[in-house]
Structures are given as C-alpha cells and as structure tokens.
C-alpha positions as CSV (number, residue, x, y, z in Angstrom):
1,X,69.7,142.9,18.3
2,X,69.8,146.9,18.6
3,X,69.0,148.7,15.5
4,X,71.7,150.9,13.7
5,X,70.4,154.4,15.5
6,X,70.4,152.4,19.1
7,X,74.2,151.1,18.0
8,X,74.7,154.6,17.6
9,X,73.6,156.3,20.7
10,X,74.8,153.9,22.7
11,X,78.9,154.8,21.1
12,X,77.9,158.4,21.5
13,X,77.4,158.2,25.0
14,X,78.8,155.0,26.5
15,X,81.7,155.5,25.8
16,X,82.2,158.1,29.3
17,X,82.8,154.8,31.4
18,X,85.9,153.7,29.4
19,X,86.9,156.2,26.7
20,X,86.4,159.7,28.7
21,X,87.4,158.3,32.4
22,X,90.0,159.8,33.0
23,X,88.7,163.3,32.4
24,X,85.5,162.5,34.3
25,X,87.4,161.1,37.2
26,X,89.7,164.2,36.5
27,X,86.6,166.6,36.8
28,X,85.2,164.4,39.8
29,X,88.0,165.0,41.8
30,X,88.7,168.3,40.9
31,X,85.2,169.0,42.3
32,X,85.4,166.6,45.5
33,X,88.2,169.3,45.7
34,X,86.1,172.7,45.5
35,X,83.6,171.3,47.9
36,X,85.9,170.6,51.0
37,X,87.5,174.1,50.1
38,X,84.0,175.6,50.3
39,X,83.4,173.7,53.7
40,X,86.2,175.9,54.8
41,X,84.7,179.1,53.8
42,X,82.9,181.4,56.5
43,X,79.3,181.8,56.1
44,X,77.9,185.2,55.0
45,X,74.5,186.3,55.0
46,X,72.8,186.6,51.6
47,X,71.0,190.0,50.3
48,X,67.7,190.1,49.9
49,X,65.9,190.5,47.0
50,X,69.5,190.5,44.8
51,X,69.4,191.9,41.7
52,X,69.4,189.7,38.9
53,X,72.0,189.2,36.4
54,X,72.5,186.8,33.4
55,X,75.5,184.7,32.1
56,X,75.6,183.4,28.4
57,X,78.1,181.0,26.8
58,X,77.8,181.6,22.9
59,X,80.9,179.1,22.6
60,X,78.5,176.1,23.7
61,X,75.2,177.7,23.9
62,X,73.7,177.6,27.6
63,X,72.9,180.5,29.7
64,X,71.2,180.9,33.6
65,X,70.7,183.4,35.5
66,X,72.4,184.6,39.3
67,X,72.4,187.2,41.9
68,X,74.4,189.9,41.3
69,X,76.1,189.9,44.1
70,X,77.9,186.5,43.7
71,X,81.0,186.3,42.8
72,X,81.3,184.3,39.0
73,X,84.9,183.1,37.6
74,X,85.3,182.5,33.8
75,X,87.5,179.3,33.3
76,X,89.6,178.0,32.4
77,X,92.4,180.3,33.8
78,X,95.2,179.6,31.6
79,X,95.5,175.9,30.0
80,X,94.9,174.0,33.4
81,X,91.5,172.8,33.3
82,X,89.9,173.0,29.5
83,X,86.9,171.6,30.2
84,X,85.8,173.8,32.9
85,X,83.7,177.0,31.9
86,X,82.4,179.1,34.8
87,X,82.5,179.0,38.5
88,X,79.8,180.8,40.3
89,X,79.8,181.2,44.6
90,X,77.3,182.4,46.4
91,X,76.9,182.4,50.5
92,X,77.7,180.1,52.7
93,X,79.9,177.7,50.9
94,X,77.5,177.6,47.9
95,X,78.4,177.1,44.6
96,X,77.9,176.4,40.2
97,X,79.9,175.2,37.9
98,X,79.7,174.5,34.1
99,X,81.9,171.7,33.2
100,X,82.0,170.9,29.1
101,X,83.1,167.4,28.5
102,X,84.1,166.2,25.0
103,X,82.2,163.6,23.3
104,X,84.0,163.2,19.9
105,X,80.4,162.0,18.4
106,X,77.0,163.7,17.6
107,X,73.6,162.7,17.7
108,X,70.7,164.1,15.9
109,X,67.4,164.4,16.9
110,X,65.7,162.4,14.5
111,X,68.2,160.4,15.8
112,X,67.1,160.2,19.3
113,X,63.7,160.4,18.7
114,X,63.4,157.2,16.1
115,X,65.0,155.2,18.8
116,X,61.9,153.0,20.7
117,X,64.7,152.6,23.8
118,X,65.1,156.4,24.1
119,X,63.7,156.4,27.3
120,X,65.7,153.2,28.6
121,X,68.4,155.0,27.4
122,X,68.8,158.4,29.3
123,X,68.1,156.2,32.4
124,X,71.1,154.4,31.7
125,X,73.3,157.4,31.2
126,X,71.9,158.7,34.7
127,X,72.7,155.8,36.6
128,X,76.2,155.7,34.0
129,X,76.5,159.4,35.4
130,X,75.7,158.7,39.3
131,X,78.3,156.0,39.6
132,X,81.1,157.4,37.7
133,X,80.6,160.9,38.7
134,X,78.5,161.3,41.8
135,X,80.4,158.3,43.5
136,X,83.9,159.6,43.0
137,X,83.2,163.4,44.5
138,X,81.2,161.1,47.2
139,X,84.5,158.9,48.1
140,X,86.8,162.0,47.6
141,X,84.7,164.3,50.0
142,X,85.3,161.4,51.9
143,X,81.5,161.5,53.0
144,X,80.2,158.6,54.9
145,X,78.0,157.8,52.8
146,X,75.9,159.1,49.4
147,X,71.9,159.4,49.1
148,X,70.8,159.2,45.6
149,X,67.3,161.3,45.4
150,X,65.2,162.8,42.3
151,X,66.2,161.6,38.7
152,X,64.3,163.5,36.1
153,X,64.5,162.7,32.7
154,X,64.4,166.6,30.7
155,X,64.8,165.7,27.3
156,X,63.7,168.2,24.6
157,X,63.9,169.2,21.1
158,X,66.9,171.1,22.0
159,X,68.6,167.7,23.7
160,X,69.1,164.6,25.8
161,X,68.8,166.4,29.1
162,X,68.4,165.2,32.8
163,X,68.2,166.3,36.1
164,X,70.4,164.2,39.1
165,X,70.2,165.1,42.7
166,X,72.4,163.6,45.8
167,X,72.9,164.7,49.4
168,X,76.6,163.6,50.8
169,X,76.1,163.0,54.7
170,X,79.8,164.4,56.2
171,X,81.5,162.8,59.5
172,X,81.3,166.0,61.1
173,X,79.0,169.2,60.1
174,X,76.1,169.4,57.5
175,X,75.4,167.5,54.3
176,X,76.1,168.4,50.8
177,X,73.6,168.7,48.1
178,X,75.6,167.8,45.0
179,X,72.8,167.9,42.4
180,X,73.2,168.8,38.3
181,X,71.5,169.2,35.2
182,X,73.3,167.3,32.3
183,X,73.0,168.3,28.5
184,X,73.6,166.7,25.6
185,X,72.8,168.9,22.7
186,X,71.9,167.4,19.7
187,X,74.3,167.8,16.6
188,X,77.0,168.9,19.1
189,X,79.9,166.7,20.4
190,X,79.7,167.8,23.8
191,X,78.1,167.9,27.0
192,X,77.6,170.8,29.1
193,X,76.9,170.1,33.2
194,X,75.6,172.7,35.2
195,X,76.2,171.5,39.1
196,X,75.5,172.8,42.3
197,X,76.9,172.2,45.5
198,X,75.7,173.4,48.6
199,X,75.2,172.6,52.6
200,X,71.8,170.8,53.3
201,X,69.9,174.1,56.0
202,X,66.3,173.4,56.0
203,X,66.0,176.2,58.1
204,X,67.8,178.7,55.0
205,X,64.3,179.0,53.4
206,X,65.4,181.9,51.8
207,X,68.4,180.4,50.9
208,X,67.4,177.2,49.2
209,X,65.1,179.7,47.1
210,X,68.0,181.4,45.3
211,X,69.7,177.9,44.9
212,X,66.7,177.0,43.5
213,X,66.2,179.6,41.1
214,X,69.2,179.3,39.7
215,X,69.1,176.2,39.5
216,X,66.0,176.2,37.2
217,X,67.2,179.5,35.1
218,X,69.5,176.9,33.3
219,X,69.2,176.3,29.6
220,X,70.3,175.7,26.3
221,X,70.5,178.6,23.7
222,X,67.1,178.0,21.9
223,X,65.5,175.8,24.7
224,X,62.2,177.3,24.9
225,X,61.4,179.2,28.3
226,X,58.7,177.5,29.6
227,X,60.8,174.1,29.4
228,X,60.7,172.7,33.1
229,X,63.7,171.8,34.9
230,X,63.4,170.0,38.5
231,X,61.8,172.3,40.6
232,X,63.5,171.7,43.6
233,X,67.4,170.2,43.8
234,X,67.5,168.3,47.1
235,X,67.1,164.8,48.3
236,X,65.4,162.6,51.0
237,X,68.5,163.0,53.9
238,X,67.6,159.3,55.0
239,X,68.4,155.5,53.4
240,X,71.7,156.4,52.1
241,X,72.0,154.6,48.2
242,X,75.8,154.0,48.2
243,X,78.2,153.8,51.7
C-alpha cells in the first residue's frame, strides 16, 4: 500500500496521461509541426566563436544561455498557445523551445525526498513522458520509426528533473534529435521543458558543440551552477525503441 507522500506524488504527476492530455498532445503536435517546418528551412553556416548571450524567465524561474546570433521568439504571440514561452533557432533547421505545462498541484521537497520510491518514480514519469510526448511528435513527423537513447535522472534540491533523448529516423533525409530536459520545481504547479530539435550530422562537430552547450546552460533560477545536465543530447542511430 503506498504511503500518504507516494499517494501524493503520484496525483501530482500522473495525472499528464489522463487529466492534461489534451494539452500535451496539443504541445506534441504543435511541435511535430515546427520540426517538418524546420526540415524546410535552408541551411546556413554557423559563426564561429558567437558571442554569448543569456535569456531569463522571472515568471517561472529558468534561464540558459545562446549565441547571439540566433534568432529567439518570446511566446505566446497573442492568446494562441499559453503554454508556450520562448522559441529559439539556430542553423540549419535547429531549434529550443520552453514549453510550461500546468500541473494544478505542488510538491515539496521534503516531499520528494521522504518518499523511498523517489527513484522508481521519476523513471516512471520518463517513460510516462516518452510515450505520451515523444511518441506523438514521432507519429506526427511521420518518422519511420523512434530510437529512445540516454535517460538521466537530474533531480536536485531545486526539483524533480530529467534528461530524455530520441533520434526520429525520416523516410527521406537525415534524422531528428528530439531530446529535452524536463523540470518540475518543487512548491510550483508547473513544469517547464526545455527541448531541442535538430538534424542528426556527425560530421557538424562544431555544430553539435553549440547544440550541446546550450543544451547544458539550462537551469532553474537558484539551481546551483555546477549541477550537471547530460553532457551530450544524442542517441545510438541503431535498434529503433518504437516503429
């Protein structure tokens, strides 16, 4: 029988799959949507050695950093899409965005940490994540099939936090990387999703560092610094999880 704080977690965060699918599937196809836009955009070569600028949110607390020569979009652009924050593109079809779902429930720390399942947990609402989010921009990029790679559990002081990383192999032209870093701060009720979508060019060394260190720049307001994120979002391009 789960204990009063598991009971708790569990209607935090569950609830994604029934109560908050339809603005999941929502933001799943919206972003199935950006990336065959981005397919259609024509590559440009990247500056070296950009300078570097930052972006905060003070309305839910995260920050990361970008070159600043990308273009970045605050959203939402009128009362279309609330939950979307920022959209920032880079070169060749690559892109960030924040998306900010709505929990309606908080979870504290002490919370968190009391549970002994904690860990059993977060890998719950990664898989929860992959099959609800992942899968949809998979079948509405209408990719033959979706390879599941790294899943890194980030947790902190600050938050439930976790790393997710997938590589979408297309009928015709180069993968997609779809990987993110998912936050649940605790004592908010939200969720704040940084994800990044880009074409899969081993040969774009200097390319996959930029993605890479924005990637990583990512973090809650208060997070301490030297918190490590996933040092490197791509995936195996072989064994494909879901067709």
């Amino acid at each position: 029988m789960k204990s009063l704080v598991e009971w708790m977690i569990y209607d935090t965060f569950c609830p994604l799959m029934k109560k908050n699918w339809v603005i999941s599937t929502t933001v799943a196809l919206w972003f199935g949507s950006l990336l065959l836009a981005l397919a259609m955009i024509r590559p440009a070569a990247a500056p070296a050695q950009p300078k570097v600028e930052e972006f905060f949110d003070t309305d839910y607390g995260y920050f990361f950093k970008y070159p600043a020569g990308w273009q970045i979009h605050n959203l939402p652009e009128g009362r279309a899409n609330p939950d979307l924050r920022v959209m920032l593109q880079g070169p060749n079809g690559s892109s960030f965005t924040v998306v900010v779902e709505k929990l309606g429930k908080t979870t504290t720390k002490e919370d968190f940490e009391s549970s002994p399942d904690r860990k059993k947990i977060v890998e719950a609402m990664m898989s929860q994540i992959l099959e609800q989010t992942y899968k949809v921009v998979s079948q509405n990029m209408k990719a033959k099939s979706m390879t599941v790679g790294e899943r890194r559990d980030l947790s902190n002081e600050s938050g439930i936090k976790f790393y997710l990383a997938t590589l979408h192999t297309m009928p015709v032209g180069k993968p997609i990387v779809v990987a993110g870093i998912h936050a649940f701060p605790f004592g908010k009720d939200y969720s704040v999703n940084f994800v990044m979508s880009a074409f899969r060019d081993p040969k774009d060394s200097q390319g996959q560092k930029t993605m890479i260190a924005i990637f990583n720049s990512f973090r809650l307001l208060g997070e301490d610094q030297s918190t490590e994120n996933s040092g490197k979002p791509d995936v195996p391009a072989d064994k494909p999880d879901v067709k």
